[in-house]
C-alpha positions, -999 to 999 in steps of 0.1 A, spaced: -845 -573 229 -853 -540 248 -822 -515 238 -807 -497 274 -809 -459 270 -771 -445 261 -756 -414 273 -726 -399 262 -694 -397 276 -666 -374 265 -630 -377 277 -594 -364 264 -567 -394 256 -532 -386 240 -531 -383 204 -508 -418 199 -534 -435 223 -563 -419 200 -544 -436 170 -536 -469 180 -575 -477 189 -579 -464 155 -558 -489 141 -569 -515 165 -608 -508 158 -601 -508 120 -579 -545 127 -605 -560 146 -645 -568 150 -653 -540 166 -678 -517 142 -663 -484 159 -642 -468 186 -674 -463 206 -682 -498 206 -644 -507 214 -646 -481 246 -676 -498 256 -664 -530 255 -628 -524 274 -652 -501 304 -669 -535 307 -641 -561 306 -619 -540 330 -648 -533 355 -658 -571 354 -622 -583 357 -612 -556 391 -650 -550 406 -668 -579 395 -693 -575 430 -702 -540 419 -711 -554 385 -730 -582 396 -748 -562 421 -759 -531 392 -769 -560 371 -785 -575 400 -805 -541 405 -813 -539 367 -833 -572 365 -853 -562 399 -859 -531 387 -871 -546 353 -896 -567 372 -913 -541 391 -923 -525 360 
């Protein structure tokens, strides 16, 4: 499987909100915090825009066959 290109994102969260993902992360599956952040942009996106997401993913695979 082809890994997608990653950029980075940086954004400021209140220390306690830092902390309980911290806690959460170290609780749960997830291997990091990045992973985590990843996973809850996705699942919220999907859950209140799931046209836009079907229609990027939609654009992906087209754009993948052209190449």
């Amino acid at each position: 499987m082809e890994r997608k290109e990653q950029v980075q994102v940086s954004f400021r969260v209140p220390r306690v909100l830092r902390e309980l993902v911290r806690r959460y992360v170290s609780m749960d599956l997830h291997m990091n915090e990045s992973e985590f952040f990843q996973e809850a942009l996705r699942e919220k996106i999907q859950r209140e825009a799931p046209d836009l997401c079907k229609s990027l993913f939609l654009e992906e695979k087209t754009g993948e066959a052209e190449r």
